[in-house]
C-alpha positions in Angstrom: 35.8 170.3 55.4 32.3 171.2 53.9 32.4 173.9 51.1 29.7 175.7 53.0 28.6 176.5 56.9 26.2 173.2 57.2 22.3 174.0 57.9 21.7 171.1 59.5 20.1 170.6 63.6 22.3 172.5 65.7 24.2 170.8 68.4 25.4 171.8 72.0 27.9 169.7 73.7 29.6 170.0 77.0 33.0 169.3 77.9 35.1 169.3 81.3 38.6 169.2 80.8 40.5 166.6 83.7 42.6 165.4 80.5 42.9 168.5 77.8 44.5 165.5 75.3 41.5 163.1 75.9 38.1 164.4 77.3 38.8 167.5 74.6 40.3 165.0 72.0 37.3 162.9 71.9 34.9 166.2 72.0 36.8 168.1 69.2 36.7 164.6 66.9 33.1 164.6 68.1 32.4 168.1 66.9 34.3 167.9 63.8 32.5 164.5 62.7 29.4 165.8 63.0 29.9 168.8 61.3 30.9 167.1 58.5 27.8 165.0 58.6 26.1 168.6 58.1 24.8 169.5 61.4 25.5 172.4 63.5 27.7 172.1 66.5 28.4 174.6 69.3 31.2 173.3 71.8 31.5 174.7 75.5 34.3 174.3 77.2 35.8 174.9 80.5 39.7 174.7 79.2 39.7 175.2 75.4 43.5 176.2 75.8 44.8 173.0 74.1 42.6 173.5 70.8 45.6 176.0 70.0 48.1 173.0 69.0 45.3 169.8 69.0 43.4 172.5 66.8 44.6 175.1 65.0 41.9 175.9 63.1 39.0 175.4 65.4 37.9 179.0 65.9 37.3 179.5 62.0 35.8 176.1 61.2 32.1 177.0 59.5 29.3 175.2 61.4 31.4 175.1 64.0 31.2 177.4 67.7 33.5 177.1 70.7 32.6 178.6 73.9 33.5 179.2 77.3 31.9 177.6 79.6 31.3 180.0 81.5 29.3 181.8 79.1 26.6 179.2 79.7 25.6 180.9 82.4 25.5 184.6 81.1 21.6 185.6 80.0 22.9 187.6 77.2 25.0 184.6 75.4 21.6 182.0 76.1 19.1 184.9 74.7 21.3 185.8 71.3 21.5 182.2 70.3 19.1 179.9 69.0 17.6 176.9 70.8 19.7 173.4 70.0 17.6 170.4 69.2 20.4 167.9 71.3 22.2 168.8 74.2 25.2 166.5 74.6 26.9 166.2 78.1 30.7 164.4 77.4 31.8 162.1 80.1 29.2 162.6 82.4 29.6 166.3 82.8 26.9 168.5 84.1 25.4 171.1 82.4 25.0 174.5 83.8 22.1 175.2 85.7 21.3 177.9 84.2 21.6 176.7 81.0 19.2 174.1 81.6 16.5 176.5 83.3 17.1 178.9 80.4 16.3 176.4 78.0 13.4 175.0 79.8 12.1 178.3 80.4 11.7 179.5 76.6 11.5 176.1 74.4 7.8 174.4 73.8 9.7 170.8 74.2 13.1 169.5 75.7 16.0 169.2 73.8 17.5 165.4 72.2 19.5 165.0 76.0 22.5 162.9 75.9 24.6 161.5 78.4 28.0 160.5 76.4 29.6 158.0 78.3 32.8 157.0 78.2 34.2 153.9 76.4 34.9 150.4 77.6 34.2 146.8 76.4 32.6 145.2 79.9 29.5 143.3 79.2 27.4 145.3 81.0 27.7 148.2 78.4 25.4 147.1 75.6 22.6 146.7 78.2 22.6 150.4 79.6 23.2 151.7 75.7 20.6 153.9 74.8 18.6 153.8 77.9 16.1 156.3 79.2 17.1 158.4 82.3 13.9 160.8 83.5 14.8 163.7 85.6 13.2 163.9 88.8 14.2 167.4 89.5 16.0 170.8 88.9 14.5 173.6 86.2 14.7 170.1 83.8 12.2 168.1 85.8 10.1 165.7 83.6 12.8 165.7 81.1 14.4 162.5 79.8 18.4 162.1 79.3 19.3 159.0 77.3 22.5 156.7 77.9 24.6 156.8 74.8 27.8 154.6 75.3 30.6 153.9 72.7 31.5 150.5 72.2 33.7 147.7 70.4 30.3 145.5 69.5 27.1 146.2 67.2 24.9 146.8 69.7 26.8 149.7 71.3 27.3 152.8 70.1 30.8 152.4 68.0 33.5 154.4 67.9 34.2 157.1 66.5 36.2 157.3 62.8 36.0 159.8 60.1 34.3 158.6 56.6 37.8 159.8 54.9 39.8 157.6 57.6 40.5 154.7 55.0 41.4 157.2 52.0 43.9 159.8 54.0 46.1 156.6 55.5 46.3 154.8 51.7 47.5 158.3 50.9 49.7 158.2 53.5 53.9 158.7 52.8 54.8 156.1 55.4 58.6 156.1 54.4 58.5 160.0 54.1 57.6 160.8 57.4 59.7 158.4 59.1 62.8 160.0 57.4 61.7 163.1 58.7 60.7 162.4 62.3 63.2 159.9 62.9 66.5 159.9 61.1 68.1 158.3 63.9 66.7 155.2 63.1 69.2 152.6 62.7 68.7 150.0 59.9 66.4 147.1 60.9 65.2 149.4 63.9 61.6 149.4 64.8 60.5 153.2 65.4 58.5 153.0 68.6 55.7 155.9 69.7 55.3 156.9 73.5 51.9 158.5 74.7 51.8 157.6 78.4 51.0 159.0 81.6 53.6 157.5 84.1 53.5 153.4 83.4 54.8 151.2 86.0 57.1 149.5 83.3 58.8 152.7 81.7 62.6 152.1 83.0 61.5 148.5 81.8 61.1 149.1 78.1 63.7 151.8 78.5 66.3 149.6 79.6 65.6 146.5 77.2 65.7 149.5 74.3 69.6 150.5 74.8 72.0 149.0 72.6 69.5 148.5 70.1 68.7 149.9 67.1 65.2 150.5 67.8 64.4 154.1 68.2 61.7 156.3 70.9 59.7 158.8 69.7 58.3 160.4 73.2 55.5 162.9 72.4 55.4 166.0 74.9 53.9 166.8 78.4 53.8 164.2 81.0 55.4 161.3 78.6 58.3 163.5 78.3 58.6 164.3 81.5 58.2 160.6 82.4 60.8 159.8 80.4 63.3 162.4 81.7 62.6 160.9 85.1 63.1 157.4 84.1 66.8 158.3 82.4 67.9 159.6 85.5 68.9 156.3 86.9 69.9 154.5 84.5 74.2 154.9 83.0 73.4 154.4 79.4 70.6 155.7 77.5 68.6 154.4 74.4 67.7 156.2 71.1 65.2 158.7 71.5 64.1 161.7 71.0 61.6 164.2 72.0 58.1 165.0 69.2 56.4 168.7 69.3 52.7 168.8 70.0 50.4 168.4 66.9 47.4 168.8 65.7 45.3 165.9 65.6 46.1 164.8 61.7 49.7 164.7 63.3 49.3 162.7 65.8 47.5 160.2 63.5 50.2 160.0 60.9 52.6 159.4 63.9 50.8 156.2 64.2 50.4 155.2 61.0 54.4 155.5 60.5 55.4 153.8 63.7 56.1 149.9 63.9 54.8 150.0 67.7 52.5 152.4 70.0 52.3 153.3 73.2 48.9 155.0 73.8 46.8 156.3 76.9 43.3 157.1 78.1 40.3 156.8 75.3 41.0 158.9 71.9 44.6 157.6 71.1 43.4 153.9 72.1 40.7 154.1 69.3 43.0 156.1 67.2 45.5 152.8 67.5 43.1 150.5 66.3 42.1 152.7 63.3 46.2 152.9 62.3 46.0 148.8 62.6 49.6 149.0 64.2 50.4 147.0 67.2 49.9 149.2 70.3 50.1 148.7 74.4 47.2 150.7 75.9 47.8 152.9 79.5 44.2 152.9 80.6 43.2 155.7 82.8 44.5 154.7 86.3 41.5 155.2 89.2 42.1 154.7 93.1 40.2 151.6 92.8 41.4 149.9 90.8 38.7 149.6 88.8 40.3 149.8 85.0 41.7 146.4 86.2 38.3 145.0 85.1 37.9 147.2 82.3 41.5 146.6 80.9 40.3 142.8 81.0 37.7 143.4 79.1 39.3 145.2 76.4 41.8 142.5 76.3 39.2 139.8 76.0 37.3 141.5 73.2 40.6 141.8 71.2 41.4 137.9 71.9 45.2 139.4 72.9 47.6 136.6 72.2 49.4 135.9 75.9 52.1 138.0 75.0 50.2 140.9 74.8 47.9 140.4 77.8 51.5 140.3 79.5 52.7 143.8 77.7 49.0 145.5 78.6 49.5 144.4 82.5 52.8 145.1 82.8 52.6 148.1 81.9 49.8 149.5 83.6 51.3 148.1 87.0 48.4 145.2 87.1 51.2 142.4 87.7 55.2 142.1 88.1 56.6 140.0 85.3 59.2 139.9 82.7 58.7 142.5 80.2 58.2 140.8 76.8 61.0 141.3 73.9 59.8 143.7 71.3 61.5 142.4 68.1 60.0 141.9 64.5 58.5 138.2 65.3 56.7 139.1 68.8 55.5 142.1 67.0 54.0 140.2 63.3 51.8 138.4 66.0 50.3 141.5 67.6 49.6 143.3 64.6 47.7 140.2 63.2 45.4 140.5 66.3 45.2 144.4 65.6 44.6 143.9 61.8 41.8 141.6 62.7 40.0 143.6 65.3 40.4 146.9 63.1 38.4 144.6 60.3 35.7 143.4 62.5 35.0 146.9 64.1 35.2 149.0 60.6 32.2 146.5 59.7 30.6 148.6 62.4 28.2 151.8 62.4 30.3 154.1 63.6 29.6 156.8 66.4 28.3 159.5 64.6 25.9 157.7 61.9 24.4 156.2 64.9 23.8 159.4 67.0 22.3 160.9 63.9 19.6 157.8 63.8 19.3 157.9 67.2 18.0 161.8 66.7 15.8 160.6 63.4 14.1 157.8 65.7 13.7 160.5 68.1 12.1 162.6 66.4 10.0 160.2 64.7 7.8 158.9 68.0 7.0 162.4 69.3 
C-alpha cells in the first residue's frame, strides 16, 4: 500500500456483477494495481457486497473510492466530484447514461474510454487489441472507445500481476500453511484445491480420491455446495474438508501451498499461472458452446501435454473419457508445462504498465 493517497489521473471504472468472485475479482485487482502505480481510482459497482470477505479493507484504501452504481445516475454525486481523465467499462458493461451525458455536458474533451474485454487466447484477440470504436450516438456521440483485451502474447494486453507478486510467494511459509489448513493430510498425500462451478467430472475425481491419502480442500459457495451434492451418492467418502472465504492474499497463498488446483472463470485461472502449480481450469460455461473454442485455445497456447488436454475436457463436460490418475509423476509433467508458461508470460508487460502507456500515448497525439 502507498504511504500516501496517490495524486495521480483519476480513474472511473465500471463493474457488473454476474460472478461477485470474478467480474469483481478482476475489477478490485484492477483498482488496487493501479493505485499502486499512483493513480486515482473510483470503482462503481452494482453488487459490492463481496468486497466484505474478497476485501476487507476496500472502503479505507487511500486513492481508492467505491460506489454504488446507482449513484452514477444521481446529479448531486456527478456535480461533487471531479472529472476522470479514463473511463473504464469491465466486461463490456455499459455505462450509465447519465453518467455519460453528465460528463459530456460539462468536460471541454472526452475522457481516455475503455472497453475492458475479457480474457482469452483465440487468435483473433491481438488483431481487435487496442482498436478504435467511434460512437455514433447517445449524449457521447463523436466520442471514441478503444478495445483493450488481456492476453497470454506480447501483442495483447497481458495479464494482470502485482510488481510484489515474485517477492510475497519467495516469502511464502509453504509448509506452515499447509499444517494449518490441512492437518488431515496423510503422508505422501497431495493437498488438492477446488474452485469450481458444477464440473461434469466432480463425482469423477471424487471417487478416484477415496482410499487415498490425497486430501480436498473445497473453497465455499457453489464448490461446496457441488461437492455436497456429488457425496450424496456415493457410500464412502474421500478426505476433505470445507475452506472459509478470504480475502484475496488468501486465496493466493491457498494456491501457492497446494500440489494441484482446481480453478474457474478468469481471475483464479491467471492467479494459477502466477502460483506456477499445476491447475485444471472450469471455463465459464455459455449456451453455445462457445468456450469450447476458447478452452482450445488456451490449451494450445500452453502446449498442454495430452494428459492435460484430457483433464481440461473432462472436466468441463467437452468429451467422456477416463479421468486421468492424479499421482506425483502425472503431476511433475503438468507443472513443467505450468513452470514454463509462467516464465514466458512474466517476460511480459503486464496489464497495468500497459494501460498506463496506452493513456501517455493518448495523451501525447491530441
Amino acid at each position: 500500500m502507498p504511504p500516501h493517497t496517490p495524486s495521480g489521473p483519476i480513474w472511473d471504472i465500471f463493474c457488473t456483477v454476474i460472478d461477485n468472485h470474478g467480474d469483481l475479482g478482476v475489477c478490485w485487482r484492477l483498482t488496487r494495481q493501479l493505485r499502486d502505480a499512483g493513480q486515482r481510482v473510483r470503482l462503481w459497482v452494482d453488487d459490492a457486497s463481496a468486497l466484505a470477505w474478497m476485501a476487507p479493507t476496500a472502503h479505507q484504501e487511500p486513492g481508492i473510492e467505491v460506489h454504488p452504481w446507482a449513484a452514477a445516475c444521481q446529479a448531486s454525486t456527478l456535480q461533487a466530484l471531479p472529472p476522470a481523465d479514463v473511463w473504464v467499462e469491465a466486461f463490456g458493461c455499459d455505462i450509465p447514461e447519465a453518467f455519460v451525458a453528465h460528463g459530456a455536458a460539462t468536460r471541454a474533451q472526452q475522457p481516455r474510454w475503455i472497453n475492458l474485454e475479457y480474457l482469452s487466447a483465440e487468435d483473433w484477440v491481438p488483431r481487435m487489441h487496442q482498436l478504435p470504436s467511434p460512437i455514433m450516438s447517445g449524449p457521447a456521440k463523436g466520442w471514441t472507445k478503444t478495445f483493450f483485451y488481456p492476453g497470454f502474447t506480447p501483442d495483447t494486453g497481458g495479464l494482470l500481476r502485482e510488481t510484489d507478486l515474485l517477492e510475497r510467494q519467495q516469502n511464502f511459509d509453504r509448509t506452515a500453511w499447509r499444517a494449518q489448513h490441512a492437518p488431515k493430510l496423510a503422508p505422501g498425500g497431495l493437498l488438492i484445491s477446488l474452485f469450481c462451478y458444477e464440473p461434469a467430472a466432480l463425482s469423477l475425481l471424487l471417487r478416484q480420491l477415496v482410499g487415498t491419502p490425497h486430501h480436498l480442500l473445497v473453497t465455499p459457495g457453489r464448490p461446496l455446495a457441488a461437492v455436497r451434492q456429488a457425496l450424496k451418492g456415493m457410500d464412502e467418502q474421500p478426505s476433505w474438508s470445507a475452506l472459509p472465504y478470504t480475502d484475496q492474499d488468501g486465496f493466493d497463498q491457498m494456491l501457492w501451498a497446494c500440489d494441484l488446483n482446481f480453478v474457474r472463470g478468469e481471475d483464479s485461472l491467471v492467479r494459477a499461472l502466477w502460483a506456477g502449480q499445476p491447475f485444471v481450469w472450469h471455463i465459464y460455461p455459455q449456451d453455445d458452446n462457445a468456450h469450447h473454442a476458447k478452452l482450445e485455445a488456451f490449451l494450445d497456447w500452453m502446449q498442454a501435454p495430452d494428459s492435460l488436454r484430457q483433464a481440461h475436457r473432462v472436466w468441463n463436460g467437452v468429451q467422456e473419457s477416463r479421468w486421468p490418475v492424479l499421482d506425483a509423476s502425472q503431476l511433475s509433467g503438468w507443472t513443467a508445462c505450468t513452470q514454463t508458461v509462467r516464465q514466458k508470460q512474466m517476460a511480459h508487460d503486464h496489464l497495468v504498465p500497459q494501460l498506463l502507456v496506452h493513456l501517455a500515448n493518448t495523451a501525447a497525439t491530441e
